[in-house]
Backbone as a ProteinNet text record, in pm:
[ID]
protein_1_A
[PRIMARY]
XXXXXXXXXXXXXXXXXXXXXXXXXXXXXXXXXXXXXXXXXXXXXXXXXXXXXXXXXXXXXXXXXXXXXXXXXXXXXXXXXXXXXXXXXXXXXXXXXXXXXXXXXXXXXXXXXXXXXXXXXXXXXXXXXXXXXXXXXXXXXXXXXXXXXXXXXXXXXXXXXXXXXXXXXXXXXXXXXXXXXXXXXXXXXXXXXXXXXXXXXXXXXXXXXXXXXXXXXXXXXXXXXXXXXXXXXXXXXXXXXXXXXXXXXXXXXXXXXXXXXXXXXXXXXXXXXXXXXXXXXXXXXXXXXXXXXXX
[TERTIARY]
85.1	0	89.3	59.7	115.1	59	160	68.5	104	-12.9	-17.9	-10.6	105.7	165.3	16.5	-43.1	-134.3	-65.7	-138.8	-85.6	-94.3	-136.4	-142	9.9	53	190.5	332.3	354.1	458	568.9	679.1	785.5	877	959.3	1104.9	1216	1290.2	1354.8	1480.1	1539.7	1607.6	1605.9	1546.8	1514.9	1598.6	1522.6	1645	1624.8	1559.3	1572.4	1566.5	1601.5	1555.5	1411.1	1362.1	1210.6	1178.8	1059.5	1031.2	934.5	1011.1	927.1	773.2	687.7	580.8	550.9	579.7	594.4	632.3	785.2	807.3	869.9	831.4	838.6	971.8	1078.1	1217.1	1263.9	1310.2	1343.3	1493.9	1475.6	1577.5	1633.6	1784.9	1829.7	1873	1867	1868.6	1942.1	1937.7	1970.2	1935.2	1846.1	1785.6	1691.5	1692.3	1608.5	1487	1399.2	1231.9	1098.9	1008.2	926.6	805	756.8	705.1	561.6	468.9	347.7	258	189.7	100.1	13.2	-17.6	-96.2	-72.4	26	89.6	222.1	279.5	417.8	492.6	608.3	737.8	747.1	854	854.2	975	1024.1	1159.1	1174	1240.3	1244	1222.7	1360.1	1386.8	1304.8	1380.2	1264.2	1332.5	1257.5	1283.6	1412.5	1470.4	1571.1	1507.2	1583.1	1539.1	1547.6	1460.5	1425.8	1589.3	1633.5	1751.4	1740.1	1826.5	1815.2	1866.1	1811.9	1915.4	1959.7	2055.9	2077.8	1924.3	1962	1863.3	1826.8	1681.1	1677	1728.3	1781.2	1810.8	1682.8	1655.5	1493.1	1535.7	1435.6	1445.4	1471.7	1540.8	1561.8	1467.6	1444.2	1332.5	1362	1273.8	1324.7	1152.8	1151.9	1045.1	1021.9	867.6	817.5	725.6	665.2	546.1	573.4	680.5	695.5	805.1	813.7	836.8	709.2	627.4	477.8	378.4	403.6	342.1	380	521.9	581	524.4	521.3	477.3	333.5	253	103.7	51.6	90	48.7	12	85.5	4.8	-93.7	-109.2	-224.6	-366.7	-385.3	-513.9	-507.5	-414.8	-428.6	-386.7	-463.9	-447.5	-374.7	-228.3	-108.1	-108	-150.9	-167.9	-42.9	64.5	207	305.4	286.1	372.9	549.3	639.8	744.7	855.3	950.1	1080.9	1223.5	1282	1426.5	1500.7	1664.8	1717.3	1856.3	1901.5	2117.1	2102.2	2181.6	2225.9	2349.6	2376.6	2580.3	2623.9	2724.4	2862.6	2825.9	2670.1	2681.1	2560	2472.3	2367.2	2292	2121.5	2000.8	1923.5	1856.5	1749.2	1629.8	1541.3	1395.5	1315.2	1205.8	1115.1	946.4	860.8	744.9	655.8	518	434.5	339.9	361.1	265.2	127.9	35.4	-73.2	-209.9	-302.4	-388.2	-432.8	-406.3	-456.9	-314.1	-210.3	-108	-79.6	24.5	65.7	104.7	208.6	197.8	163	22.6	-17.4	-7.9	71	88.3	264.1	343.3	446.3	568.6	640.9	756.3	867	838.8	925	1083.9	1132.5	1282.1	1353.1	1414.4	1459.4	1617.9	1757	1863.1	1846.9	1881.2	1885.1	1767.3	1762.3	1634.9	1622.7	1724.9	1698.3	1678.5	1528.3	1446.3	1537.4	1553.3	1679.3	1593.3	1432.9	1339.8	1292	1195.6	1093.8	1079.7	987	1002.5	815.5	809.5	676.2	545	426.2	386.2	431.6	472.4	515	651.4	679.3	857.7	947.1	909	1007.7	1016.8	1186.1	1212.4	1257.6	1251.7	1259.1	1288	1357.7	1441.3	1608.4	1695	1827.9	1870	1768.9	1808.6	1805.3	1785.3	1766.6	1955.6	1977.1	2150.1	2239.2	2177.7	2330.9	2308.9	2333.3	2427.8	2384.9	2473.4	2481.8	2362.4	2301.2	2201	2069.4	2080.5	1981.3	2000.1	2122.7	2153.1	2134.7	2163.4	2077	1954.2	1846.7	1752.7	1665	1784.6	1752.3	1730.1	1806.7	1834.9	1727.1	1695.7	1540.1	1467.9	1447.8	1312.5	1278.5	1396.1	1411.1	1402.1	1443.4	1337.3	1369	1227.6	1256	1263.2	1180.3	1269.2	1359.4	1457.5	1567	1664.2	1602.7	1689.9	1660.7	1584.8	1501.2	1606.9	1600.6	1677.3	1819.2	1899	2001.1	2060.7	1930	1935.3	1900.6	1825	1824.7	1929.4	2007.4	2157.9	2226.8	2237.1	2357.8	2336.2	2228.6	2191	2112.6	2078.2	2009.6	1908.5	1838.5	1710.8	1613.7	1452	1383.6	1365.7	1316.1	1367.3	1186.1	1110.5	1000.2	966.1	1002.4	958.2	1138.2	1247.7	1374.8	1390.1	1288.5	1319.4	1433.9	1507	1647.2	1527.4	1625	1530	1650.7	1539.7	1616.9	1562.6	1486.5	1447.4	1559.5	1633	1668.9	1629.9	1462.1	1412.4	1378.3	1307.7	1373.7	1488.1	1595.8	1734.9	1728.2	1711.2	1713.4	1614.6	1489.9	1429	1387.9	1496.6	1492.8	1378.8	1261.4	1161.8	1113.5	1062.5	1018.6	806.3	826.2	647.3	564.7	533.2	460.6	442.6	545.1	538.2	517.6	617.9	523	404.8	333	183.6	115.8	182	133.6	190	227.5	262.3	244.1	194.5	199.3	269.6	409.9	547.1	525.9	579.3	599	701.4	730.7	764.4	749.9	900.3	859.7	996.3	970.1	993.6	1091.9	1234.7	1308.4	1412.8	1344.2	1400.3	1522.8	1546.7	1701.5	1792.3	1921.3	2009.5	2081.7	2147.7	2226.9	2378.8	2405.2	2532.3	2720.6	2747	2900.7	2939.7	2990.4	3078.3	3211.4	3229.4	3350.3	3460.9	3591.8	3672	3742.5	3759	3749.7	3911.4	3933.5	4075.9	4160.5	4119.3	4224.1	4260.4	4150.7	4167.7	4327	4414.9	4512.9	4554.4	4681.6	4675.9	4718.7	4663.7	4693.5	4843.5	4914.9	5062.2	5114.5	5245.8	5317.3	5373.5	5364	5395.9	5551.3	5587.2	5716.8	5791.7	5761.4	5837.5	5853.9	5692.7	5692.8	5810.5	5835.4	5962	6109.4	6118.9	6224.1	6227.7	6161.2	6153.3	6218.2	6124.2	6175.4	6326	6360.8	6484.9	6582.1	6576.5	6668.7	6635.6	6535.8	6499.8	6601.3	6553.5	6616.5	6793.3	6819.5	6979.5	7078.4	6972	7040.9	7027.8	6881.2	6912.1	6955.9	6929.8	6882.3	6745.2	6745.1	6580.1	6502.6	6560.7	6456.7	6440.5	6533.4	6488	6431.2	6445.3	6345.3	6187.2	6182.5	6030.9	5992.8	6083.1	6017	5988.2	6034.8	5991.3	5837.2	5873.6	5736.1	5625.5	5657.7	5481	5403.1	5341.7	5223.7	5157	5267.4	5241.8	5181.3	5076.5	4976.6	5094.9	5177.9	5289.3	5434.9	5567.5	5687.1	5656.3	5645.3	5565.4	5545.6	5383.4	5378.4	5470.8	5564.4	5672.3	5787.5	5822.8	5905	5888.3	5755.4	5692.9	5719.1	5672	5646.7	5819.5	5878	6023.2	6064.9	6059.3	6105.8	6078	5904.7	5879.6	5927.4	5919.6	5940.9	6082.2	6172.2	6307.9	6434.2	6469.2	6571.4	6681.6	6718.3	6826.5	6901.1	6940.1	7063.4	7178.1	7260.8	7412.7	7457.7	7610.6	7705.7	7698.6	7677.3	7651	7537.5	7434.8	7315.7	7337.9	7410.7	7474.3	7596.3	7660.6	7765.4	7726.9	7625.6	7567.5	7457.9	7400.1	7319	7394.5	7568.7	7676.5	7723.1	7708.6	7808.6	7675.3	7574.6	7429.3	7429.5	7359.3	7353.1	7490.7	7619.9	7689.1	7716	7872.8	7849.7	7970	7882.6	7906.8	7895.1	7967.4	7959	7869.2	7865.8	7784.4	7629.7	7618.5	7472.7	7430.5	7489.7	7471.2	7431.7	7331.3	7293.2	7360.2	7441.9	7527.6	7433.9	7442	7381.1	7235.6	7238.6	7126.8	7176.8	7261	7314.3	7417.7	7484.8	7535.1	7473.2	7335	7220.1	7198.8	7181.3	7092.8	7001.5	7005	6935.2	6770.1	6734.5	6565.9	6544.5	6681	6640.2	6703	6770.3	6797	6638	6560.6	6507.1	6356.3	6329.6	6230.7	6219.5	6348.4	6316.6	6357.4	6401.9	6354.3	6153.7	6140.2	6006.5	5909.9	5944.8	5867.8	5896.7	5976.2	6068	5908.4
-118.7	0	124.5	205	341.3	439.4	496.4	604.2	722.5	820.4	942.1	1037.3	1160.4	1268	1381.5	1408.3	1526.3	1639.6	1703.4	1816.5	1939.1	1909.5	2005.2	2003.1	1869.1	1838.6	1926	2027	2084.9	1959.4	2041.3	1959.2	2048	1919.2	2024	2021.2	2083.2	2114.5	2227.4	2253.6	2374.1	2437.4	2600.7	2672.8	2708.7	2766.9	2773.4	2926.2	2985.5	3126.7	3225.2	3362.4	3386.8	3413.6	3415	3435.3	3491.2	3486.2	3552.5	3434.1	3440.8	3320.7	3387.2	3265.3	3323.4	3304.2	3222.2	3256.3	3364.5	3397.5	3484.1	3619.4	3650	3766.2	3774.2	3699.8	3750.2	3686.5	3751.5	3680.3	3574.1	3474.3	3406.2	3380.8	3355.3	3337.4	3183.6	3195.5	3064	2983.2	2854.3	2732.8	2701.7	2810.8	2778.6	2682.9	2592.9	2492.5	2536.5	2468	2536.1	2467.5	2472.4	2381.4	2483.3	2408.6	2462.3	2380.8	2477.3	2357.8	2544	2449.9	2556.7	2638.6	2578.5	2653.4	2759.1	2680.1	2787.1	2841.9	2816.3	2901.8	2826.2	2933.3	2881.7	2915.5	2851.7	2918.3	2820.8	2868.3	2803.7	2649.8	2525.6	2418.4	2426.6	2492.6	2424.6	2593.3	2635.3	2705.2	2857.9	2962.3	3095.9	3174.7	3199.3	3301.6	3384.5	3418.4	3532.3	3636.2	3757.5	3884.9	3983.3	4008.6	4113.4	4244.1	4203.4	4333.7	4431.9	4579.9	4701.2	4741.4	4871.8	4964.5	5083.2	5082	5145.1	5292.9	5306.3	5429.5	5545.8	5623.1	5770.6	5829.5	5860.8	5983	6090.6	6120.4	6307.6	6376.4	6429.6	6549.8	6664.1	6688.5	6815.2	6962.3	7048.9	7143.4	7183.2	7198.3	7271.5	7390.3	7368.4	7444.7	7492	7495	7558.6	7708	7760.6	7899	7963.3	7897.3	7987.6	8013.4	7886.7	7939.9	8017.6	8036.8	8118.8	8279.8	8294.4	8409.5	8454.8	8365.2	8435.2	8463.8	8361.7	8324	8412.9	8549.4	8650	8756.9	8773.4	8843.6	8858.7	8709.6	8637.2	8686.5	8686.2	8754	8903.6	9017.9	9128.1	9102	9091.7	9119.2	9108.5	9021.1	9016.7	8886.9	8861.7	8772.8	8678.5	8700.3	8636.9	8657	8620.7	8677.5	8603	8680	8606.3	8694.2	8652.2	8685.2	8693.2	8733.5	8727.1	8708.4	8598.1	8595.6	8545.1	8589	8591.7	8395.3	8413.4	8283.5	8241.2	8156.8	8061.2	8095.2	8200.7	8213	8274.7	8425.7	8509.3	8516.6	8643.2	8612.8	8616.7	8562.8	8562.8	8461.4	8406.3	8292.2	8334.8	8343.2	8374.4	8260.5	8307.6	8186	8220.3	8171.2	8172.7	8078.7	8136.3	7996	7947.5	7838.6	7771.4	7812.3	7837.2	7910	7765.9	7766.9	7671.9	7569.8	7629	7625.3	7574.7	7531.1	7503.4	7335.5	7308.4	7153	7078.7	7181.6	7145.5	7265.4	7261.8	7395.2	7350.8	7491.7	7494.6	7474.8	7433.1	7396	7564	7580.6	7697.2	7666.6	7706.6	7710.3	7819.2	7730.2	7807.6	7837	7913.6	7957.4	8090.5	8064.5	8115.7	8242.1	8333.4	8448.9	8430.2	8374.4	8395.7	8266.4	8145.3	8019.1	7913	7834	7789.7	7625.6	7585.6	7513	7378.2	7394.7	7266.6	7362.6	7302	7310.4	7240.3	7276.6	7257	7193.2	7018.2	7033.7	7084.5	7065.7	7128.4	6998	6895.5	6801	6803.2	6906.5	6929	6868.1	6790	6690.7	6811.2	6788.5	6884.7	6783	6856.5	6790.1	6877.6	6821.5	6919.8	6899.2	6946.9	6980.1	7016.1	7061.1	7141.1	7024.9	6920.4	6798.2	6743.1	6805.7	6729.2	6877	7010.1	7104.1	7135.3	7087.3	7083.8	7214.8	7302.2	7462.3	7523.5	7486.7	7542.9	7501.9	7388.3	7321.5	7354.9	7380.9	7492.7	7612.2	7695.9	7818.4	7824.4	7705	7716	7701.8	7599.8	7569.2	7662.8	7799.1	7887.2	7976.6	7996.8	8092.8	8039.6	7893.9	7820.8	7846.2	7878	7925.6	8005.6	8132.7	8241.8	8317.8	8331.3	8424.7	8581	8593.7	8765.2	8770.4	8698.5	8730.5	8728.4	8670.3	8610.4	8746.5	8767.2	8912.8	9008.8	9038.5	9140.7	9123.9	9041.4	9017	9044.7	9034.7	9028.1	9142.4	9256.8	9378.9	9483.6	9437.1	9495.1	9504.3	9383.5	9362.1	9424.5	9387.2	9424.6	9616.6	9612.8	9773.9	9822.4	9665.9	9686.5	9575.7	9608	9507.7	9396.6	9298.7	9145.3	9031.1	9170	9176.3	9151.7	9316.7	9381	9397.5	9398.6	9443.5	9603.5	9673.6	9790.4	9901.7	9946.8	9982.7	10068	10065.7	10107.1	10234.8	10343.6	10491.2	10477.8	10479.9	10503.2	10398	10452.7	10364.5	10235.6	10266.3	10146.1	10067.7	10097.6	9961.1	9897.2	9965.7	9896	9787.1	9855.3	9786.8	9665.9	9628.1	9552.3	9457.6	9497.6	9424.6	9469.8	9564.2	9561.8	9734.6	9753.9	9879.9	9868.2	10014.5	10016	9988.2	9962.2	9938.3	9777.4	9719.6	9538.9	9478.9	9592.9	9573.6	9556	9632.2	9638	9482.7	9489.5	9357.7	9196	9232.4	9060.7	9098.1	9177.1	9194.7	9198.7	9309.5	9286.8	9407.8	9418.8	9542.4	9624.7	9773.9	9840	9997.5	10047.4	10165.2	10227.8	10340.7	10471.4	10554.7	10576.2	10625.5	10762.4	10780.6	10873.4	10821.8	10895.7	10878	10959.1	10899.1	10945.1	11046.5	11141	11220.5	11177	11200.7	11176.2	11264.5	11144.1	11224	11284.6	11394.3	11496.7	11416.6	11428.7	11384.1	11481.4	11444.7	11556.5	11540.5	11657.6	11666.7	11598.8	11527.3	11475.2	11563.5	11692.5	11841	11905.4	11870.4	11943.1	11965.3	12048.1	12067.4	12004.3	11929.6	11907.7	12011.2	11933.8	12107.6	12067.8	12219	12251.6	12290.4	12148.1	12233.7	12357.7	12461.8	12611.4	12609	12518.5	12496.4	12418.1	12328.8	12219.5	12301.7	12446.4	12489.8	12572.8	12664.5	12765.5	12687.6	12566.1	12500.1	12462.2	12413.5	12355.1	12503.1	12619.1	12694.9	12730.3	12759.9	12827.9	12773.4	12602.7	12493.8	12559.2	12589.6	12599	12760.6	12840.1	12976.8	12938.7	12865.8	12829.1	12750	12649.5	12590.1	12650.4	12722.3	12784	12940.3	13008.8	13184.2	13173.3	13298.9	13363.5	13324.5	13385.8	13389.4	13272.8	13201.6	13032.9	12990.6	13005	12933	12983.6	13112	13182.2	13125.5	13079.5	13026.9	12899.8	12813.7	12669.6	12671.1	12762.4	12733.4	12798.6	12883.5	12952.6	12845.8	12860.7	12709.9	12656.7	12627.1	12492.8	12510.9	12460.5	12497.1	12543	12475.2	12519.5	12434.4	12502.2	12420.7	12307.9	12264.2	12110.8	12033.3	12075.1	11988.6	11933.3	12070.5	12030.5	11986.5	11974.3	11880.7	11731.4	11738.4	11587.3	11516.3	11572.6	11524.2	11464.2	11579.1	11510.9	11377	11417.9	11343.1	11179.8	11175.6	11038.1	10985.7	11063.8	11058	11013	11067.5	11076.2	11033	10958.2	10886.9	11005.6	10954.2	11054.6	11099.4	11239.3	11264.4	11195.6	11178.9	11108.5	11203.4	11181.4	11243.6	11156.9	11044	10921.6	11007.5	11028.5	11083.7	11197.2	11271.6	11406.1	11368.9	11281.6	11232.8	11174	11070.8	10976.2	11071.4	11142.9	11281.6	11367.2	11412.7	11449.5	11350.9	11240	11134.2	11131.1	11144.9	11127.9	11202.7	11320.1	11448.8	11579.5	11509.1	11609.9	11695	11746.4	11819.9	11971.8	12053.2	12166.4	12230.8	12352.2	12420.4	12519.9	12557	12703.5	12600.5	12518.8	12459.8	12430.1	12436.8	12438.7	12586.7	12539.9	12690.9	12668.5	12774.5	12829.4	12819.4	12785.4	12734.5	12635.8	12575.2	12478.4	12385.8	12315.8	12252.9	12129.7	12244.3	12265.5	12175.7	12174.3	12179.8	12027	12008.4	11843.5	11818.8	11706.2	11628.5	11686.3	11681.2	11741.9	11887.1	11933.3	12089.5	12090.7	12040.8	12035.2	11978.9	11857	11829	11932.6	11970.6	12079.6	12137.2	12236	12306.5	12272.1	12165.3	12121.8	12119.9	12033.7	12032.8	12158.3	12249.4	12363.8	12484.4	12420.8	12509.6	12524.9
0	0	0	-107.3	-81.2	-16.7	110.2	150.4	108	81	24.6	101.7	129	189.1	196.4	316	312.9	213.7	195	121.1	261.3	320.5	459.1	523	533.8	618.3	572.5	650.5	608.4	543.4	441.2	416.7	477.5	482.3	525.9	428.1	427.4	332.2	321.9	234.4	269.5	135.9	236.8	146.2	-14.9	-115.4	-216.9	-261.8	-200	-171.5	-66.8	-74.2	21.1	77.4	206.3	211	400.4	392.4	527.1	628.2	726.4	813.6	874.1	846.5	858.9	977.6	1092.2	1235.6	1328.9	1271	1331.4	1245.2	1147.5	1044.7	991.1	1046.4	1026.4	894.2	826.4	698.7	729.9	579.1	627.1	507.2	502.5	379	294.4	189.4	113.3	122.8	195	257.4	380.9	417.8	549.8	609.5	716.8	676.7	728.1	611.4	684	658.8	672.5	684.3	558.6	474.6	407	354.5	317.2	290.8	187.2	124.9	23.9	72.1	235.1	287.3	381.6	439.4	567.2	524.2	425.4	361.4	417.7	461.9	460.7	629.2	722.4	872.8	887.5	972.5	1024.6	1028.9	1053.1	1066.8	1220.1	1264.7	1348.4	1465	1578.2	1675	1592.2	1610.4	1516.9	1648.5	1554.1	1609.9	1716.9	1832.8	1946.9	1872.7	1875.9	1853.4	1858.6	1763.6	1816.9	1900.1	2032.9	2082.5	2083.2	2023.3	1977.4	2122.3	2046.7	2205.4	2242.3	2361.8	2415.6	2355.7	2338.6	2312.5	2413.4	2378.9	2519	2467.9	2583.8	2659.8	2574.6	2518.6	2534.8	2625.9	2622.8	2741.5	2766.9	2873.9	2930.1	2993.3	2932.1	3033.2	3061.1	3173.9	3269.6	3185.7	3109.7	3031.4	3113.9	3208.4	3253.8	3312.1	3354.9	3401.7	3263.5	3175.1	3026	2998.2	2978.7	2924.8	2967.4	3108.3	3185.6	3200.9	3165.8	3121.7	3009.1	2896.1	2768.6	2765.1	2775.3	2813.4	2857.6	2988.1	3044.9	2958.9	2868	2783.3	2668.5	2684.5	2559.1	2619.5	2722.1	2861.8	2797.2	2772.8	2734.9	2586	2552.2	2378.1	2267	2336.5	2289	2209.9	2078	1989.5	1949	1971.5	1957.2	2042.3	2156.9	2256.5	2247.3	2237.2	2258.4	2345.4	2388.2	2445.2	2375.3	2430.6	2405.5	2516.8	2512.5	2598.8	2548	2618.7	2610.3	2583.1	2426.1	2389.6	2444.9	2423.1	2498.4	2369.8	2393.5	2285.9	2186.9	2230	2224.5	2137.8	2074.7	2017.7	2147.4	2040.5	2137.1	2154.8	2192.6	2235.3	2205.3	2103.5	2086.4	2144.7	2212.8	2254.8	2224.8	2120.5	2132	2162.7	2189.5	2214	2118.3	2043.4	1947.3	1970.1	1906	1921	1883.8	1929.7	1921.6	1835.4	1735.1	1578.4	1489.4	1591.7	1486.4	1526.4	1464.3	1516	1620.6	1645	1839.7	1932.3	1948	2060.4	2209.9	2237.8	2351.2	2425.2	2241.7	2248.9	2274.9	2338.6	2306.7	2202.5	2094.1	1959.6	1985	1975.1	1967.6	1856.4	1884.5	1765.9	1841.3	1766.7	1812.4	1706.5	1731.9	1656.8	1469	1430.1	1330.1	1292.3	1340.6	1278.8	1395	1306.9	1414.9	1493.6	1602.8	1620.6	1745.9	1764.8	1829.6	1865	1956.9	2062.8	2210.9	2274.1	2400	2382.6	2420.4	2374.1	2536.1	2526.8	2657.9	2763.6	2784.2	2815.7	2895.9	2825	2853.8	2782.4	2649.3	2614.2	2498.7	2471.5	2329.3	2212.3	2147.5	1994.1	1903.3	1789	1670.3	1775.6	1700.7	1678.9	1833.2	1897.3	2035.9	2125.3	2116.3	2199.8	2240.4	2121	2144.8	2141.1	2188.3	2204.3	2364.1	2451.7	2568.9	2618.4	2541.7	2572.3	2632.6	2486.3	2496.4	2610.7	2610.9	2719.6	2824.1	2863.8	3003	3019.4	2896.6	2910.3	2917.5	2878.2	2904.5	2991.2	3057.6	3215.4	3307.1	3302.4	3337.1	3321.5	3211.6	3224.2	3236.7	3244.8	3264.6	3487.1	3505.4	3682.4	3710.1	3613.4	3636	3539.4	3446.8	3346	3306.8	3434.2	3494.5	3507	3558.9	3595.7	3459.1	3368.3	3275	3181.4	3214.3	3090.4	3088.4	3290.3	3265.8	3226.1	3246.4	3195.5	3046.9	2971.2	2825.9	2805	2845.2	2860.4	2928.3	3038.2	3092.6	2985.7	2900.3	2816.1	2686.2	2601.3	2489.3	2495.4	2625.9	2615.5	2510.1	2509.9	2400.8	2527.5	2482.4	2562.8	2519.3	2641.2	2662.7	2520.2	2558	2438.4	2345.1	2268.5	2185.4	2063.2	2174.5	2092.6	2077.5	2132.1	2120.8	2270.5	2191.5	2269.7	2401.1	2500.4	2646.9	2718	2727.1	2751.4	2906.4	2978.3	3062.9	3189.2	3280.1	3379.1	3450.8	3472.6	3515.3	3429.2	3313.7	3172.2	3166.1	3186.5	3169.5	3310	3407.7	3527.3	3522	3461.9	3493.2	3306.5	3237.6	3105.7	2965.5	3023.5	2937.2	2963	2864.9	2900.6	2922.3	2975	3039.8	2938.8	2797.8	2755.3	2735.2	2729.5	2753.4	2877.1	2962.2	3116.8	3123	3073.6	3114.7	3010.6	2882.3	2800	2897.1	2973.6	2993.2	3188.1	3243.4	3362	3431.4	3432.5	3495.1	3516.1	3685	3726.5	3657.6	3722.9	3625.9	3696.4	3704.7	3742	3720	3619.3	3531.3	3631.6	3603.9	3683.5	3593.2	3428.5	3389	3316.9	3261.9	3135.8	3212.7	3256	3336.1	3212.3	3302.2	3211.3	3200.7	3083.6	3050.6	3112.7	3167.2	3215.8	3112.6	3124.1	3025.3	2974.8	2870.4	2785.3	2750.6	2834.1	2812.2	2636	2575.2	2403.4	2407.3	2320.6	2271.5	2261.5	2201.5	2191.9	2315.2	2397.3	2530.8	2560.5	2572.1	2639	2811.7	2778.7	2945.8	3017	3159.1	3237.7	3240.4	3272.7	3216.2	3407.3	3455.4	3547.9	3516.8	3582.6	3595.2	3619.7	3713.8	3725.1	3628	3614.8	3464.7	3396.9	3338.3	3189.9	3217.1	3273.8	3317.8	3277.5	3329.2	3309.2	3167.3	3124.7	2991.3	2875.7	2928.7	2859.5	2848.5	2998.3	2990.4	2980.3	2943	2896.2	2701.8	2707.5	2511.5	2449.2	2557.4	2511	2516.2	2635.2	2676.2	2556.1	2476	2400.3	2256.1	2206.4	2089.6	2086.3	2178.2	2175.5	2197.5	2225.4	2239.8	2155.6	2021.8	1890.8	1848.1	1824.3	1759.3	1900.8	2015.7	2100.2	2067.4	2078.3	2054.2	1880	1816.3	1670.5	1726.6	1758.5	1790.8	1867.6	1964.9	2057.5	1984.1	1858.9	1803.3	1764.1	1727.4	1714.3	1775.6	1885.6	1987.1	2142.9	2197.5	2304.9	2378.3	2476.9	2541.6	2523.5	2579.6	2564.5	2633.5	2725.3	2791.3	2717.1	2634.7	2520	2377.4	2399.2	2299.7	2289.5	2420.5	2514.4	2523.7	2572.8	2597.2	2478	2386	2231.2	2213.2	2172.4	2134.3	2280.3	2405.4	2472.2	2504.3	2416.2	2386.9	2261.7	2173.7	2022.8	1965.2	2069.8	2006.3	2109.3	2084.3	2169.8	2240.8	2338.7	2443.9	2324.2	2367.6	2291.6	2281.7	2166.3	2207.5	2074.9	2124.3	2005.1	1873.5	1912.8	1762.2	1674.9	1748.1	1688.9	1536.4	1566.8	1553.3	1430.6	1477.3	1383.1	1259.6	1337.9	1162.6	1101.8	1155.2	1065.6	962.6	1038.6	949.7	848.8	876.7	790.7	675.1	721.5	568.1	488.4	587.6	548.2	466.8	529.9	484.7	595.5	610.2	714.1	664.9	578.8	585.7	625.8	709.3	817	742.8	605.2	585.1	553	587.8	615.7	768	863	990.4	1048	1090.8	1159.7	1314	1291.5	1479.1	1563.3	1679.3	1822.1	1812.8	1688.6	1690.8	1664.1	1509.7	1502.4	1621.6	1693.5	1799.1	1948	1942.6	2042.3	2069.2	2210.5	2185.7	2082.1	2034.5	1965.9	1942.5	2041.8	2089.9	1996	2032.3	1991.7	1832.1	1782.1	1647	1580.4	1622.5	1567.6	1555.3	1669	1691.8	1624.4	1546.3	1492	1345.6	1269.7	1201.5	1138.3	1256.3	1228	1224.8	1278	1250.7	1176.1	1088.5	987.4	869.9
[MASK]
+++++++++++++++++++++++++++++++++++++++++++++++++++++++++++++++++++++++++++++++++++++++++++++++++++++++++++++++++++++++++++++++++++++++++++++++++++++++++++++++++++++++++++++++++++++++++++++++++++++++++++++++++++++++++++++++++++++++++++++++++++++++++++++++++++++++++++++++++++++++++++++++++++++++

């Protein structure tokens, strides 16, 4: 008697392509042994491979969104249709923060964004997402105003001397002092009190003359008249605020006198006596050159 194979009874066999086990979904490749039948496909022979286990996902990271949102949020109650902030970025720049508005994809979420380019969000959950999930920096600065965002306002208003708001520069003292000026005050409910535009310290002018020792200037002179004469001293000093200043000048300007000085000027220049002018030529270094220059 021959007996006849169900057509139900898997065969076994080894596979001659590749294919996907229908037990346990994992595909398997060609020579694999497997049990196969027309009805139930193909599935492993022997027991299906354990599930591979990846590495662990890492968490999103959080920052305590509820007193950002509550910062911005205060002025959604007065009429303020897009409320956002500004705050001191890490390594310079600004931190914009708004709040997703009802009607968008994630409401309720604080959208970030570093100076004009948008860099995640903060969702109402606290979990962030986008690009900002992995910069460090930044998640600490945000940590930071998420603890108090007054405090953080004004900071960004000390430094920048525009409000923490609106961006508009702040004249009034107690704006500077408290990050925002009185009209955003009143939009987001932050105290606020008006202390005036301080006046400006006087700037002494670059030309200003320094004040002149009375005693030095005397000396200065009667070393100037001693080494040229009267008259070439009184030509040197016309021009010039006082001898002090024209002293000072050469005495930073121009190295100590020496006889070398004097010699290698002759050895360049030539040293004809009917080109030397009598008692200048003659003169320290300082005073030859003086009056050079104001020839």
């Amino acid at each position: 008697m021959v007996l006849m194979m169900n057509a139900t009874t898997p065969k076994r066999m080894d596979a001659k392509f590749r294919g996907r086990c229908t037990a346990c979904g994992d595909y398997f490749p060609a020579g694999t042994p497997i049990l196969w039948s027309r009805e139930a496909g193909a599935k492993h022979a022997d027991a299906c491979p354990a599930p591979a286990v990846g590495p662990a996902t890492a968490s999103a990271p959080e920052i305590p969104v509820a007193t950002i949102a509550a910062f911005l949020t205060a002025a959604t109650a007065r009429g303020l249709k897009a409320p956002k902030a500004r705050f001191l970025a890490p390594g310079g720049g600004e931190v914009r923060l708004h709040m997703a508005g009802h009607g968008t994809r994630y409401p309720g979420a604080v959208q970030v964004k570093v100076n004009r380019s948008w860099v995640g969000r903060i969702g109402a959950d606290s979990r962030v997402a986008g690009p900002l999930a992995s910069n460090t920096a930044l998640l600490t600065a945000l940590d930071v105003i998420a603890a108090d965002p007054a405090a953080a306002a004004k900071a960004y208003g000390a430094l920048m001397g525009a409000c923490s708001f609106c961006g508009k520069a702040l004249t009034d003292a107690g704006s500077v002092e408290v990050g925002y000026g009185p009209v955003c005050a009143a939009h987001y409910g932050l105290p606020h009190k008006a202390k005036g535009t301080p006046d400006l310290a006087p700037v002494v002018a670059l030309d200003t003359p320094m004040p002149v020792d009375e005693t030095r200037q005397a000396e200065y002179e009667a070393e100037l008249v001693a080494a040229v004469g009267p008259e070439a001293a009184a030509e040197i000093l016309r021009g010039t605020d006082t001898a002090v200043d024209t002293m000072r000048r050469f005495d930073v300007e121009q190295p100590p006198y020496e006889e070398g000085v004097i010699a290698e000027d002759r050895q360049q220049f030539g040293d004809d006596d009917d080109d030397r002018t009598p008692g200048v030529d003659d003169a320290p270094e300082w005073t030859r050159r003086a009056e050079l220059f104001f020839e």
